[in-house]
C-alpha positions in Angstrom: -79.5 75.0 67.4 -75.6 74.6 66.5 -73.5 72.4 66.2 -72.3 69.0 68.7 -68.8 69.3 69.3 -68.8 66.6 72.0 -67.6 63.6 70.0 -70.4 60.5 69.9 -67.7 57.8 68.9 -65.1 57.7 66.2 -68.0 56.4 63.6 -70.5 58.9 64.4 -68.3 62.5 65.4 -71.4 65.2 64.4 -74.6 66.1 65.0 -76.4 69.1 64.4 -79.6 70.9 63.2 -77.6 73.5 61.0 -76.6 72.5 57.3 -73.3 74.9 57.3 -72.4 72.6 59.8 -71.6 70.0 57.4 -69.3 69.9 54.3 -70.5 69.3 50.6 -70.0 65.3 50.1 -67.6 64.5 47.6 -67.7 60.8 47.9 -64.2 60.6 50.0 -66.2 60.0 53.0 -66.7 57.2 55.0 -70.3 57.8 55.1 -70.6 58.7 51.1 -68.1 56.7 49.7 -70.5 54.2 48.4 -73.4 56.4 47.7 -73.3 57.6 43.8 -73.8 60.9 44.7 -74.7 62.4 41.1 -77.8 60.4 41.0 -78.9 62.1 44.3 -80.0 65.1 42.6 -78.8 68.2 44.3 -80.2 66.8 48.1 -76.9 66.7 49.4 -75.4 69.7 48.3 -78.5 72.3 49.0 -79.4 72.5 44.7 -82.6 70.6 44.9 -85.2 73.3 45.1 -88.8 72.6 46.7 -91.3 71.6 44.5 -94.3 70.5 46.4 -93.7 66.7 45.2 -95.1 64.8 48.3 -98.1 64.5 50.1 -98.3 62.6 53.7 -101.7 61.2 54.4 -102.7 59.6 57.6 -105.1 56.5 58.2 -105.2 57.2 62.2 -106.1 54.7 65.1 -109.0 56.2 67.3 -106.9 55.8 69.8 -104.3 58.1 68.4 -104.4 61.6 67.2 -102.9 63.3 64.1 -101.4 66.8 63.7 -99.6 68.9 61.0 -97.4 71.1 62.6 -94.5 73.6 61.9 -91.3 73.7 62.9 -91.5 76.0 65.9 -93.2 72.8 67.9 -91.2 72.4 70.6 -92.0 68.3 70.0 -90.1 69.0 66.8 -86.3 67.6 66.6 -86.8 66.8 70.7 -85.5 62.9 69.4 -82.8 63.2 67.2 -80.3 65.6 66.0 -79.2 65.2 62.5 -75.9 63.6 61.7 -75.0 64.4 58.2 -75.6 67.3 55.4 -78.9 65.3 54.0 -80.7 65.2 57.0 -79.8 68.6 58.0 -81.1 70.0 55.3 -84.5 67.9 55.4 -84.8 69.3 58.9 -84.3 73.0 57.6 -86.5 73.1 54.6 -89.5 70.9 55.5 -92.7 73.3 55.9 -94.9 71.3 57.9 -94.2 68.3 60.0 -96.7 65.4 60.6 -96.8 64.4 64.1 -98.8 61.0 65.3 -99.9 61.0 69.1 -100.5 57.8 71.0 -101.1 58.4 74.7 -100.0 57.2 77.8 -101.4 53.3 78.3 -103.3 53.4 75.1 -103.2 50.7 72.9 -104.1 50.8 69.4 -106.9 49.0 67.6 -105.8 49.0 64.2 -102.3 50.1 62.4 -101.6 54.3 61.6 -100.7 53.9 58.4 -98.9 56.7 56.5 -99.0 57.3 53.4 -96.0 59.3 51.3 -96.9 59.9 48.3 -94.7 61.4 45.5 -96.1 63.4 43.0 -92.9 63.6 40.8 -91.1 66.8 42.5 -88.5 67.5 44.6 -89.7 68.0 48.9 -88.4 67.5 51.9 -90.7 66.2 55.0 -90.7 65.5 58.4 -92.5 63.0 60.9 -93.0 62.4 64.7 -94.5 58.9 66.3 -94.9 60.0 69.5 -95.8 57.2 72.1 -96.6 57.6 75.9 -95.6 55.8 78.5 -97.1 51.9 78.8 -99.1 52.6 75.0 -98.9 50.2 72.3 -99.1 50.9 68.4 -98.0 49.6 65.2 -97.3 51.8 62.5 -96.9 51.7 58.7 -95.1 54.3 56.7 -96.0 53.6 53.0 -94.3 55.2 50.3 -94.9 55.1 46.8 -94.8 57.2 44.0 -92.3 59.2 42.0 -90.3 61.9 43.7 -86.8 63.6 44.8 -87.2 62.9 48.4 -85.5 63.9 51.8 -87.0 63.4 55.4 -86.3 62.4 58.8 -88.7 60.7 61.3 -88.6 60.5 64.8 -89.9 57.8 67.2 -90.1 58.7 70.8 -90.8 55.7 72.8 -91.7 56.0 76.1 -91.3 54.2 79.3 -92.8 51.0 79.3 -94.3 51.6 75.5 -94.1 49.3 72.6 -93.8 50.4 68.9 -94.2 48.2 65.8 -93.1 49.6 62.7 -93.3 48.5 58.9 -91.5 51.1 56.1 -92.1 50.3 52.6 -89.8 51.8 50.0 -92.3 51.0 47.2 -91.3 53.9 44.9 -91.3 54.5 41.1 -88.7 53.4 39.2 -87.2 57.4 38.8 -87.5 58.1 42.6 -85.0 59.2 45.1 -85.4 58.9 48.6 -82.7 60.0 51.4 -84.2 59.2 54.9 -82.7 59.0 58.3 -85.4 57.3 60.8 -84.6 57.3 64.5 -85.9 55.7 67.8 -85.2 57.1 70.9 -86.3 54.5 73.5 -87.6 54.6 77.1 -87.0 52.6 80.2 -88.1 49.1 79.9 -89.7 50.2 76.4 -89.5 47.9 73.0 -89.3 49.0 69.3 -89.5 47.0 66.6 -88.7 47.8 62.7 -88.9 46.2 59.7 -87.9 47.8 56.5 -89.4 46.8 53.0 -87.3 48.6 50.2 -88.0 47.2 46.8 -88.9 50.8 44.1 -86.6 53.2 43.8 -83.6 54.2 41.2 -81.6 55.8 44.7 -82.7 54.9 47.7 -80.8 55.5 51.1 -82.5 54.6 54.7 -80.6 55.4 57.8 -82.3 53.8 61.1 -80.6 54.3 63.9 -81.4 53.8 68.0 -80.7 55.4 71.3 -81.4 54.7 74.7 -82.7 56.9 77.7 -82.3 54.4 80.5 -82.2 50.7 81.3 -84.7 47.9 79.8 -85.0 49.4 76.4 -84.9 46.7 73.7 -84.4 47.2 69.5 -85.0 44.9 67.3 -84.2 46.0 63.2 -85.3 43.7 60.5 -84.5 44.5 56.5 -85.8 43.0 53.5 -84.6 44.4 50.4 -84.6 43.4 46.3 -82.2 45.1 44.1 -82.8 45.5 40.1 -80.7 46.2 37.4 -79.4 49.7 38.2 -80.8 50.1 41.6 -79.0 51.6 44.6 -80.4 50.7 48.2 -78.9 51.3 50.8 -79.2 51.1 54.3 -77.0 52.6 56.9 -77.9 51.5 60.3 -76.4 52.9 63.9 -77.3 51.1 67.1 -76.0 53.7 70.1 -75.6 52.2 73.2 -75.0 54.8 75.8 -76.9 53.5 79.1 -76.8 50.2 80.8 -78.8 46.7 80.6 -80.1 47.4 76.8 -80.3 44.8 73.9 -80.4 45.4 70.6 -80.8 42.8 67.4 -80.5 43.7 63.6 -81.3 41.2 60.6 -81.4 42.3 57.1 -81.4 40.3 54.3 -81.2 41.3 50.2 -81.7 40.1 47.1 -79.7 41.5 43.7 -80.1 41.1 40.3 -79.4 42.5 37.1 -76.4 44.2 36.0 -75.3 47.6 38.0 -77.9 46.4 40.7 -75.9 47.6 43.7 -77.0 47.0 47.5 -75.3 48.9 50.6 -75.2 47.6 54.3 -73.4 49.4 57.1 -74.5 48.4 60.4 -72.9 50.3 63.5 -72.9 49.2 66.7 -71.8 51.2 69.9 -71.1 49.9 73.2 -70.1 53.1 75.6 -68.3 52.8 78.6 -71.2 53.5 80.9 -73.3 50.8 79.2 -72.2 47.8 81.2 -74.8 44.6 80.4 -75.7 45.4 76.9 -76.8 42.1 74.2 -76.7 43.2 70.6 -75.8 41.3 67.5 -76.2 42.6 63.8 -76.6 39.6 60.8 -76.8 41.0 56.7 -77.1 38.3 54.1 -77.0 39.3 50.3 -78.6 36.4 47.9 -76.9 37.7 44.6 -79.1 36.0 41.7 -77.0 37.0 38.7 -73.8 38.4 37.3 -73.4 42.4 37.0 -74.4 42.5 40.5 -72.7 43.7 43.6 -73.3 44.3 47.4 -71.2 45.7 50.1 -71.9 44.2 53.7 -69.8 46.5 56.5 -70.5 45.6 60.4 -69.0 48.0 62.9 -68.9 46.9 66.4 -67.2 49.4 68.7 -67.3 48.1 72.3 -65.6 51.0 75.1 -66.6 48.7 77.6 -65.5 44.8 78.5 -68.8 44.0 80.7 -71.0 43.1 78.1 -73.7 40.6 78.3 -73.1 39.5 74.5 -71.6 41.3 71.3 -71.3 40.1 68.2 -72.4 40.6 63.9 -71.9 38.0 60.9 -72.1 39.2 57.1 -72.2 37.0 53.8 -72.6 37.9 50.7 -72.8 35.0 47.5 -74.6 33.2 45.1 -77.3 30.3 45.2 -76.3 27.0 46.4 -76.2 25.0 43.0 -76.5 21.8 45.5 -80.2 23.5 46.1 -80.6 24.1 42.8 -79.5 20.6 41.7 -81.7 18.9 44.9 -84.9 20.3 43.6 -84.4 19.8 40.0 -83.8 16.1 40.5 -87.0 15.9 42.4 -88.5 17.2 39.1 -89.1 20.8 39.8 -88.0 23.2 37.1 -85.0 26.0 37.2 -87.1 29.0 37.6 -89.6 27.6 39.8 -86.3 26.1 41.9 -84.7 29.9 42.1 -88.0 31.2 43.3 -88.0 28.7 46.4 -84.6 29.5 47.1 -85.7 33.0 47.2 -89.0 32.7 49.0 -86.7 30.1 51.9 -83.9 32.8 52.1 -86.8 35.8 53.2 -89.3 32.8 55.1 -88.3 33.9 58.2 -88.1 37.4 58.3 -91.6 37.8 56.2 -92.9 36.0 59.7 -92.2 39.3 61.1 -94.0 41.5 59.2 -97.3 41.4 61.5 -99.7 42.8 59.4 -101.5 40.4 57.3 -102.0 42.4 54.0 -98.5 44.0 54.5 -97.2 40.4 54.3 -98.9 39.4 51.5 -98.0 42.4 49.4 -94.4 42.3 49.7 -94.7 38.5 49.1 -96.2 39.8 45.9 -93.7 42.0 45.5 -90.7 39.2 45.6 -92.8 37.1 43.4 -93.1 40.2 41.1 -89.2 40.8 41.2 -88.3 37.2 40.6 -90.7 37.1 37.4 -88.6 39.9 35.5 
């Protein structure tokens, strides 16, 4: 399969399973220009050699199945066509892909959870959630570990389905972890993602959404906590191509240290054919100390004017000393008033995260951050 030469918008212009179809980065590019890409390790320019470093486990529903397949499935790459050099080259090199079946009306009894688990190498990896028509499932994607890491993973949502998602960036400190996730969403169907990234030196996630026909729904939540050093970053595309869709996107981060550095891109698309679409994209970035820097960058690209609602916000700043100075006359001290800044500025998207344990662990998780 070759390349796309039919234009998606003037944000997103290629697509394709071959890697010769893409240039070499060299940090020019929109899409690269904030990504240090000598800390990436040779994934982007076809030098990082397979090394066996992860293993994918899976915790499966009895309602679901689990397969390892390889890339001759025709289920394989059915979703999403990759859109830049990184993913490309996940999608040629992976030796087996990991696909999770939920079928039609089923609903599951307990989360999938997947585990990625690096064991220090370089790999590159590929997954399929696979959901039939009217099922139900929530899944967790768990990564931890130490590794040089590229994958995609596909979510096929079918009519009428609905598909919860948590993904926990929860790497080692050396790690590197390039992943494009992708939903491609049903008639009248609902998915809804909530990304944890906290471990990592380099991490980049790029979720993005497209429609197959009226009703679907998106909704993207982000949660992410930036060290001294660290680079997260998440790259998000919303593609609106069919009518009557809504789509909602809420990430919030936290920075500290010097050289933390935190990456937001949010794209929206609004094509001409998709009269009636609601979608609004919000990013906040809470930056706790000096030597620390985020970059916040909403696209909304509308090609049509009958829109039911279309909007994004960004902000990026400091505490609010008048919160720090409330609480500290009420006798509570600095580090204990930071912290429930913190924990207030992430209260309402931690309400999202509907697994219990998941919750508590990346409350853990901030508490642990805000203790260094």
């Amino acid at each position: 399969m070759g390349l796309d030469t039919k234009p998606l918008s003037t944000l997103h212009e290629i697509s394709s399973y071959n890697v010769a179809d893409f240039p070499v980065p060299t940090g020019r590019e929109e899409e690269w220009r904030f990504t240090p890409l000598s800390r990436l390790r040779g994934l982007h320019n076809g030098k990082a050699e397979i090394t066996g470093g992860v293993v994918v486990e899976v915790d499966v529903a009895p309602e679901a199945t689990v397969e390892t397949v390889g890339r001759e499935d025709p289920r394989i790459g059915r979703a999403y066509v990759p859109a830049d050099r990184v993913s490309a080259q996940a999608y040629s090199s992976f030796e087996k892909a990991t696909v999770v079946t939920v079928p039609r009306e089923a609903v599951t009894s307990k989360p999938i959870v997947i585990n990625v688990r690096g064991t220090g190498g370089a790999a590159y990896g590929h997954i399929l959630v696979d959901v039939g028509p009217m099922a139900q499932a929530v899944v967790v994607l768990d990564h931890r570990g130490g590794a040089l890491y590229a994958d995609n993973v596909e979510f096929d949502v079918a009519e009428g389905a609905t598909l919860k998602v948590v993904s926990l960036q929860d790497w080692d400190d050396d790690a590197v972890h390039v992943s494009h996730h992708h939903a491609r969403i049903g008639k009248d169907a609902t998915f809804r993602s909530f990304v944890v990234t906290l471990g990592g030196d380099l991490v980049r996630l790029s979720p993005s959404v497209s429609y197959t026909a009226p009703g679907g729904e998106a909704d993207l939540t982000g949660l992410y906590f930036a060290d001294a050093g660290q680079h997260l970053e998440h790259r998000l595309l919303v593609d609106h191509t069919v009518p009557n869709c809504r789509s909602n996107v809420t990430y919030k981060g936290a920075l500290q240290g010097d050289g933390a550095h935190a990456v937001w891109i949010g794209d929206v698309i609004i094509r001409a054919e998709a009269e009636g679409t609601d979608t609004y994209e919000l990013n906040r970035n809470l930056i706790l100390t000096d030597g620390a820097r985020a970059d916040s960058v909403p696209n909304l690209e509308i090609l049509t004017g009958e829109v039911a609602g279309a909007g994004h916000a960004s902000a990026s700043g400091r505490i609010d000393d008048e919160q720090i100075f409330y609480l500290q006359a009420r006798g509570i001290p600095f580090q204990e008033a930071r912290r429930l800044v913190v924990h207030g500025f992430f209260a309402q998207l931690l309400e999202k995260i509907e697994v219990p344990e998941i919750r508590e662990r990346v409350l853990s998780a901030v508490e642990a951050e805000l203790a260094r």
